[in-house]
C-alpha positions in Angstrom: 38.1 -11.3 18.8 35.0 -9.0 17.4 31.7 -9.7 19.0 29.0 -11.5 17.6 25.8 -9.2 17.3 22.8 -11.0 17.9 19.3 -10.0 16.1 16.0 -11.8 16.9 12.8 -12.2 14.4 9.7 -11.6 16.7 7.2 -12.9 14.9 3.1 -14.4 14.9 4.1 -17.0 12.1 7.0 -18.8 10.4 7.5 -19.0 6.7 8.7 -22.2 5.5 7.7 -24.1 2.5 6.8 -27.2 4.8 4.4 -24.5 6.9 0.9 -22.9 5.2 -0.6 -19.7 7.3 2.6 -17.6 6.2 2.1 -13.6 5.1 4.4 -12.2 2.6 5.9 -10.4 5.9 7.1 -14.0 7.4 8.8 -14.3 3.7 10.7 -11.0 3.8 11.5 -11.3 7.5 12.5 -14.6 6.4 14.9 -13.3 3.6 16.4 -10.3 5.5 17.2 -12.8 8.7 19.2 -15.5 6.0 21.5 -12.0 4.7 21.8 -11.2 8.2 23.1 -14.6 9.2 25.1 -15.1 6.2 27.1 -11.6 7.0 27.8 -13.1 10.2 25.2 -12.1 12.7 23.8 -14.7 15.1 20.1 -15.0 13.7 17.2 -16.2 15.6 13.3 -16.0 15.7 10.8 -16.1 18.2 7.2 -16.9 17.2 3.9 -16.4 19.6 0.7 -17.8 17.9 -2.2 -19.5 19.4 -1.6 -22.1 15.9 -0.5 -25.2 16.4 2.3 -25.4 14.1 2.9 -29.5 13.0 6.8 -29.2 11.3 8.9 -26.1 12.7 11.9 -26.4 10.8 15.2 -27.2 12.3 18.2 -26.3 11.4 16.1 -23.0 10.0 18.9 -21.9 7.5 21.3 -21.8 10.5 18.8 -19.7 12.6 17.2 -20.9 16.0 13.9 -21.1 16.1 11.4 -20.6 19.7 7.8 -20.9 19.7 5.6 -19.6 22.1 2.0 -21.4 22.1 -0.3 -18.6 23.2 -4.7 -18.4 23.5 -6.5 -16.9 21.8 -7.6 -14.6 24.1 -6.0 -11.4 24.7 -2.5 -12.6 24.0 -1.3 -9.3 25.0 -2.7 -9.7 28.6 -1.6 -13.0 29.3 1.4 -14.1 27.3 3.4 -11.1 27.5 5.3 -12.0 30.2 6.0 -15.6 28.5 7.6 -14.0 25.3 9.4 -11.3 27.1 11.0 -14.2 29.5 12.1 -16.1 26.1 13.5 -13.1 25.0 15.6 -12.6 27.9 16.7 -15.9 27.7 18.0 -15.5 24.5 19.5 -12.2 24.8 19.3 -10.4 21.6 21.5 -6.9 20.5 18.5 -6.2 18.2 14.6 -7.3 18.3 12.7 -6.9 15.2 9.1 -6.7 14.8 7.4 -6.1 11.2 3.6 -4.7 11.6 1.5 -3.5 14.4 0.6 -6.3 17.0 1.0 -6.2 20.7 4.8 -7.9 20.0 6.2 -4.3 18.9 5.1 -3.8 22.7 7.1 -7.2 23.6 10.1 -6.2 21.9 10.1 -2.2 23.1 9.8 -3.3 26.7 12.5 -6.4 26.7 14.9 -3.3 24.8 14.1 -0.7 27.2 15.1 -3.3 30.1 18.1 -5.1 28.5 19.9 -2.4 27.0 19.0 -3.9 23.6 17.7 -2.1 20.5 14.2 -2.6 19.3 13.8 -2.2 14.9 10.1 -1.8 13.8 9.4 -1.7 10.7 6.0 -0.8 8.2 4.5 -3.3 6.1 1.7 -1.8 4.5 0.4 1.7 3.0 -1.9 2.0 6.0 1.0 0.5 8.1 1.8 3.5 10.0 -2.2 4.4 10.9 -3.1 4.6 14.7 -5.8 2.4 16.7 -5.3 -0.5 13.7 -7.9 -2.7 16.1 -9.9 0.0 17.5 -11.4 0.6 13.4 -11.6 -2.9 12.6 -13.9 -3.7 15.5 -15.6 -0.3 15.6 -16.5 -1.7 12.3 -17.2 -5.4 12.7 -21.0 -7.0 12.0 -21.9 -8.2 15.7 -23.9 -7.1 18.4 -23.4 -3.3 20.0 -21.7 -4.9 23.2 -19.8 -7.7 21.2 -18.9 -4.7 19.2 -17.9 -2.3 22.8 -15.8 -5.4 24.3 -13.8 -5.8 20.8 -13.2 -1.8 20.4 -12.2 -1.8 24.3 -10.1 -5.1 23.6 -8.5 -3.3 20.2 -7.7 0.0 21.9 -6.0 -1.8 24.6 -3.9 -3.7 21.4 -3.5 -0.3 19.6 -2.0 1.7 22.7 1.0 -1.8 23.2 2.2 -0.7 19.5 1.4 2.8 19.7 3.8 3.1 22.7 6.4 0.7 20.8 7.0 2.3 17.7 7.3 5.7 19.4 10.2 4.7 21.7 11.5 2.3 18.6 15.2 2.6 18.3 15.4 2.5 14.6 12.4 2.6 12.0 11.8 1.2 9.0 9.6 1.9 6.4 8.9 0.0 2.8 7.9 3.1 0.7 7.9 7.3 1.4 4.0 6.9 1.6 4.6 4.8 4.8 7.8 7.4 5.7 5.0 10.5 5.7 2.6 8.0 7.8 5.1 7.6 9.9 6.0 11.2 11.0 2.0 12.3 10.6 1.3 10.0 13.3 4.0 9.4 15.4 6.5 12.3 14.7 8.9 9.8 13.9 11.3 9.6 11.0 12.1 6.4 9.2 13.8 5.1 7.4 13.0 3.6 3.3 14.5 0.5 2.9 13.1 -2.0 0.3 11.8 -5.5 1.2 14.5 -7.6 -0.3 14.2 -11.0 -2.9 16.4 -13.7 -3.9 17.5 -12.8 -7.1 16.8 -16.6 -9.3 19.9 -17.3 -12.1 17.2 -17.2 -14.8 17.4 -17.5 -18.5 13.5 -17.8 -18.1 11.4 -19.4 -21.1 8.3 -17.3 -21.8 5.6 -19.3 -23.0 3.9 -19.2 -26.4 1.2 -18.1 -26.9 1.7 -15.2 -24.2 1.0 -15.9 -20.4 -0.5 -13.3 -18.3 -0.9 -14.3 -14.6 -2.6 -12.6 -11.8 -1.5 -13.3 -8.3 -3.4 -12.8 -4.7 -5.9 -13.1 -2.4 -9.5 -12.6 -3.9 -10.6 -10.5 -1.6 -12.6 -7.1 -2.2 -9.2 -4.8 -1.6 -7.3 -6.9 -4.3 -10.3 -5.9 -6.4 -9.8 -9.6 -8.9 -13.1 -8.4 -10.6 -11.0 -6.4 -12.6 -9.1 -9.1 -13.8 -12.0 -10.5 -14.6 -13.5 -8.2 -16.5 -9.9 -7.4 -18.4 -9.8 -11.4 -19.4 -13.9 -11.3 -20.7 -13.0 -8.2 -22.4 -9.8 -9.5 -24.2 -11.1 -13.6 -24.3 -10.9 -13.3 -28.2 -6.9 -12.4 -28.0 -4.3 -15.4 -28.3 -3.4 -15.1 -24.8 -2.7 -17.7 -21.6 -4.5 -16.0 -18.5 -3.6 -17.7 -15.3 -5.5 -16.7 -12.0 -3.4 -17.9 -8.9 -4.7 -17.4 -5.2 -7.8 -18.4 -3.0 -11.4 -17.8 -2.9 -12.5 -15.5 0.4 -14.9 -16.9 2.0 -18.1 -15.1 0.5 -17.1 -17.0 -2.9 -18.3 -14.1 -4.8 -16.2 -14.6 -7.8 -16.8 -18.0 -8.2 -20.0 -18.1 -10.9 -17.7 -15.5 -13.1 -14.2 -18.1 -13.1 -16.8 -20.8 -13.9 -17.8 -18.9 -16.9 -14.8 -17.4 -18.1 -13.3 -21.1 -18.3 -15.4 -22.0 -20.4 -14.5 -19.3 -22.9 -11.0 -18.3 -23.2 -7.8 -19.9 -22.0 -8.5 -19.1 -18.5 -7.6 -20.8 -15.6 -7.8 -20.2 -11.8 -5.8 -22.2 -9.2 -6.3 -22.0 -5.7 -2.9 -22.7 -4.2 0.8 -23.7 -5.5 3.6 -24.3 -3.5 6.3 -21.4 -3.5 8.6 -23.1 -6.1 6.0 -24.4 -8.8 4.3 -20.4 -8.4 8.1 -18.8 -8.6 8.4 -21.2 -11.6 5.2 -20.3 -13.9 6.0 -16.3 -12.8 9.2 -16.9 -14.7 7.2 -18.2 -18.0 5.1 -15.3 -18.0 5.1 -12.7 -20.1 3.0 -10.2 -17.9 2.1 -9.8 -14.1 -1.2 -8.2 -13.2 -2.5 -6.2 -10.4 -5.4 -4.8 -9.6 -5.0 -3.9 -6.0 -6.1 -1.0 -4.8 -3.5 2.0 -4.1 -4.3 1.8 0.0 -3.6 -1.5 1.2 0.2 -2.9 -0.1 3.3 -1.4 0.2 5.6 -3.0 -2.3 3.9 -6.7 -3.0 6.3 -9.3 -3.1 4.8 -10.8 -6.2 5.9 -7.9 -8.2 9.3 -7.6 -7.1 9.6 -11.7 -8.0 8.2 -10.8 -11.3 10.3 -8.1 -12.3 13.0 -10.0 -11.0 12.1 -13.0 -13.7 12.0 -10.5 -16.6 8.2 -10.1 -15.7 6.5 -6.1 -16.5 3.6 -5.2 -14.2 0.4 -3.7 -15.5 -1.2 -1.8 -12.7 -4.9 -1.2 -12.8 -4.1 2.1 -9.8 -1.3 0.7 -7.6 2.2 2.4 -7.5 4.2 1.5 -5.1 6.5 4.6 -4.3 6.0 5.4 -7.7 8.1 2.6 -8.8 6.4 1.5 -12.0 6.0 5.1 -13.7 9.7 6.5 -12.5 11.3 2.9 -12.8 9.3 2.4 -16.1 8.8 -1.4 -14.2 5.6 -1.6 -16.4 2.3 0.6 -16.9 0.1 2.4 -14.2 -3.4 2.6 -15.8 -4.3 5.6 -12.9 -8.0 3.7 -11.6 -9.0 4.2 -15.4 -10.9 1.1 -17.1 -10.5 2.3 -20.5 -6.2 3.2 -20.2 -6.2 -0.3 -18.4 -7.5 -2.1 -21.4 -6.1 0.3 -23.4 -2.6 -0.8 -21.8 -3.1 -4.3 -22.0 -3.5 -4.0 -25.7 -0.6 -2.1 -26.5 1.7 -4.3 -24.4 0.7 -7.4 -26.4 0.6 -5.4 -29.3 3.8 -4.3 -29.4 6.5 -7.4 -28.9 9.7 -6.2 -29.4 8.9 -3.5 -26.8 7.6 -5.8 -24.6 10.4 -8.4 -24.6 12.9 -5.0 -24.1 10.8 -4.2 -21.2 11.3 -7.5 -19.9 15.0 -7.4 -19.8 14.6 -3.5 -18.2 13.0 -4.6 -15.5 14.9 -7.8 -13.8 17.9 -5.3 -14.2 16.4 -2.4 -12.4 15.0 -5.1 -9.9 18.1 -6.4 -9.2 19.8 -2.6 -8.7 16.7 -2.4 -5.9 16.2 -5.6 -4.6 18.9 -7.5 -4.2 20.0 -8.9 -1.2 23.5 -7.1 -0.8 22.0 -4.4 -1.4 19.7 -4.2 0.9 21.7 -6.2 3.7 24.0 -3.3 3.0 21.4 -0.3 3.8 20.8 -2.5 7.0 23.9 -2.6 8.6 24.8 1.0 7.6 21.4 1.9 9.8 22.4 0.1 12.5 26.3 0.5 12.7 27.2 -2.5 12.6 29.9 -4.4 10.3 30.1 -7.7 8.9 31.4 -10.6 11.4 33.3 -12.0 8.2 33.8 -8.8 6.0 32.2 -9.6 2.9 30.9 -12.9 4.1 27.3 -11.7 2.1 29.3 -10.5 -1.1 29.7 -14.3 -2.0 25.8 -14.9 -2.9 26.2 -15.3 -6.8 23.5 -13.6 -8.5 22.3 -12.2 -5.5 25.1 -9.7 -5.3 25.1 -8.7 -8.7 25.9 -5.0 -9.9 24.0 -4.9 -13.1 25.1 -2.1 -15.2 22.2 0.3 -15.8 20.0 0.0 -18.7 19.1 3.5 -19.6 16.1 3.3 -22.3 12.6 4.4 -23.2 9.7 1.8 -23.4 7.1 3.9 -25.9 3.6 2.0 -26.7 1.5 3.7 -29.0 
């Protein structure tokens, strides 16, 4: 009788619709562990957190869940020895840990003692950067020796992941840019594997008059001041704009929203729940994004746009080059006027647009389904399906769309 391998999620957070405080790396851990259990694997996750967390799921898709309630304090310090003693209990083949945090030094040293294999993997352009802590509380607005015990406190932090993703037995990264990172800093070589998505049955009705949405955190690095001053330079145009994410704390954009309300067909929304947001990306006829090119890797709400027939118009960010090589949508290079520009000749031009549409679920699906990406995973780690093609029966989430070879022109 084959063996059951065993992989473990180790994690600072759950994503689950009943939960809020999830990351878009909770969701894709969260969609690679349901491919992994449905080709057969025994799935589990193990989340340390100082949160208090009121519903943890049960019967988590099949998966076992363990939580470790940790302080807030130097977790690394004094809860190591509480997650690594879970972790033994449980006895995983494989530990993953996505991102730098003192649990890629958790999972490296329960691997090193067990015999198991420790996966990191990247989730972010700067993903792969050293001292992670060190900068962000060399950098912190506080007193010089609140400042000295948060750079000693972050070095300490820096050196547990540091040491982890060097003795990693397999690495992971989302794009080349992160790949390059990786063997800069480390001297490592990882491996590109794309974050996968559910891939939703569509056919997906596109509002009228045209719906462009915007999607993230307002915060300085997603740069929403940009969509802001696309939507007060285009408020004239017969178009739906849709704002979706909160307001950080400093509330700068605030006055602006107020004001562009009152003007155009402008809207922005603070929060929806995973299914009503996945449902109004599917009626749009546009996605947004404004990001700069340092901070993402590939952002989930792209992927589940193009995957609901959804183009991306990128003020500077191009994630492994995808939307210029993929033609996934337009990359205005950081230029105000081609941005604009862009925007214009998207609307402009409908019957391109609506071909683009279809272009770009089918290239999302070639990229981002879950077979296929399952598929890269198990080739890494040589391991075969418990019930061969146990995760070929996923409906349209093991589709082999047959390439749509065509030229999107705007002029």
């Amino acid at each position: 009788m084959q063996r059951i391998e065993h992989i473990c999620f180790l994690q600072d957070s759950l994503y689950s619709p009943a939960l809020k405080g999830w990351t878009g790396t909770h969701l894709q851990n969260y969609n690679l562990a349901k491919q992994f259990c449905k080709s057969g694997m025994k799935v589990s996750f193990v989340v340390a957190s100082a949160r208090v967390f009121d519903a943890v799921p049960e019967g988590y898709e099949g998966m076992g869940v363990e939580y470790v309630k940790t302080g807030e304090i130097a977790p690394f310090i004094f809860f190591w020895r509480e997650v690594n003693q879970v972790l033994r209990r449980l006895s995983p083949d494989f530990v993953y840990v996505k991102g730098r945090s003192w649990l890629v030094g958790v999972a490296q040293a329960y691997a090193a003692g067990r015999d198991a294999e420790f996966i990191w993997g990247s989730n972010g352009e700067d993903g792969c950067d050293p001292w992670k802590f060190t900068i962000k509380a060399k950098r912190a607005n506080v007193q010089p020796f609140r400042r000295l015990y948060r750079m000693t406190k972050g070095a300490l932090e820096d050196l547990t992941y540091v040491r982890g993703i060097r003795q990693a037995s397999f690495l992971v990264n989302q794009t080349k840019g992160q790949q390059e990172a990786l063997a800069k800093h480390f001297q490592r070589e990882g491996n590109v594997i794309y974050s996968m998505q559910e891939v939703p049955p569509g056919p997906f009705r596109k509002a009228n008059p045209l719906f462009v949405l915007w999607i993230g955190r307002l915060s300085r690095e997603k740069q929403p001041e940009l969509f802001l001053k696309l939507v007060d330079a285009c408020k004239t145009s017969n178009v739906a704009f849709r704002m979706i994410g909160p307001i950080s704390a400093t509330n700068e954009w605030a006055a602006e929203i107020s004001r562009l309300a009152k003007v155009c067909d402008f809207r922005h929304l603070n929060w929806l729940d995973r299914d009503a947001l996945l449902e109004l990306v599917g009626t749009a006829s546009l996605l947004v994004n404004t990001s700069s090119r340092g901070g993402d890797g590939i952002p989930n709400s792209m992927v589940e746009a193009w995957l609901r027939e959804v183009p991306v118009l990128s003020y500077e960010l191009d994630p492994d080059g995808l939307i210029s090589r993929e033609r996934m949508g337009v990359v205005a290079g950081a230029s105000w006027l081609e941005f604009v520009l862009a925007f214009e000749r998207l609307l402009d031009h409908r019957e391109s647009l609506d071909a683009l549409n279809h272009h770009v679920r089918a290239r999302a699906i070639d990229l981002f389904a879950p077979n296929k990406v399952i598929a890269q995973y198990q080739r890494l780690l040589k391991i075969e399906p418990s019930e061969p093609g146990a995760f070929h029966n996923l409906d349209l989430n093991t589709l082999e769309p047959s390439r749509i070879d065509f030229a999107v022109t705007l002029r």
